[in-house]
Structure formats: structure tokens, C-alpha cells
N, C-alpha and C positions, 0 to 999 in steps of 0.2 A: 662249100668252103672246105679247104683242106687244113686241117685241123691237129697240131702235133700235141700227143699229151703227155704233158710232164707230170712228172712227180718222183719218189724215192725210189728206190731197185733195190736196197738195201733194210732189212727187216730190222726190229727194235736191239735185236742182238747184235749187229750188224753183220749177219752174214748176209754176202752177195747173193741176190736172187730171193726173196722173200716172196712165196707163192702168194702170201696176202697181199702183198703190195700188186703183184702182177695180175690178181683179180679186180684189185680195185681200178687199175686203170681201165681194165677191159668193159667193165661194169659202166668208167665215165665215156666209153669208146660208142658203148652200144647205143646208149641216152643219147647221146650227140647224133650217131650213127639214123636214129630212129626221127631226130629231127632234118634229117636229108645233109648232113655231112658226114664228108671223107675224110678218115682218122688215121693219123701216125701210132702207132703205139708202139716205142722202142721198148718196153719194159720184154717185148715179147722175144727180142733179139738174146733174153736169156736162154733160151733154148741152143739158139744159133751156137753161141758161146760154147755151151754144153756140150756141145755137141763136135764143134770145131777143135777142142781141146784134144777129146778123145782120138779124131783121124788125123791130128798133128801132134800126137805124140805128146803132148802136155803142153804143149806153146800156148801160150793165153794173148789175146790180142790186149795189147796194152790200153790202162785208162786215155791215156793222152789219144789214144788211135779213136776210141767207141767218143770220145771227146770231139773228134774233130767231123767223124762221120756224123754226128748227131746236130753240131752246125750249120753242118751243109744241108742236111737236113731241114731242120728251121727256116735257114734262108727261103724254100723252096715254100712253106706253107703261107697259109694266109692268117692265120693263130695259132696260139699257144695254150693250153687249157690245162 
């Protein structure tokens, strides 16, 4: 089963990208992972981000865009977790 998992990307302070938050999805990715599913885990697209800002110069992909890609996303799995 392909498996997207959700949860916060934002820490209690709400700064964007909470390395806690991005362990704990990983953590529910591996569980899942070890029972013979295949896991989304967008939390991890924070790097992506990080990383795209800096070789475009500061451009940040807008919420509404990581929004829409994350849809299409879902569509494609079989749960949500």
C-alpha cells in the first residue's frame, strides 16, 4: 500500500521545518515501512526547499504551489496516515 503521511512541518514555535517534526514522520514512515508499505513522506521535501531557495536565489516555492503538489500527491496513494 502506498501510504502518504501527514502531519505538521512546522515546530511549536512555528518556524518552517521543525527537525522534530521531520523525525517523527520518518519514525511513523519506517513502522509502516517495516510492515511492507510504501510511504510518502513530504515533511522531507524540506530539504528540497532549502536547498532550491539557495540555487534560485531566494525564490521560495509558494504555499499554495507545495499545496497543490501535495494533492496530487494524495490523489495518487492508497492512505493517509
Amino acid at each position: 500500500m502506498l501510504v502518504y503521511i501527514y502531519g505538521p512541518l512546522s515546530g511549536k514555535d512555528g518556524q518552517v521545518g521543525s527537525e522534530e517534526n521531520v523525525k517523527k514522520a520518518v519514525e511513523i514512515a519506517e513502522a509502516l515501512t517495516k510492515k511492507g508499505h510504501y510511504c510518502i513522506v513530504p515533511h522531507l521535501s524540506l530539504y528540497y526547499h532549502k536547498l532550491a531557495i539557495e540555487l534560485n536565489n531566494g525564490y521560495k516555492t509558494t504555499y499554495n504551489q507545495w499545496l497543490k503538489l501535495d494533492l496530487s500527491v494524495i490523489e495518487r496513494c492508497d492512505a493517509v496516515f
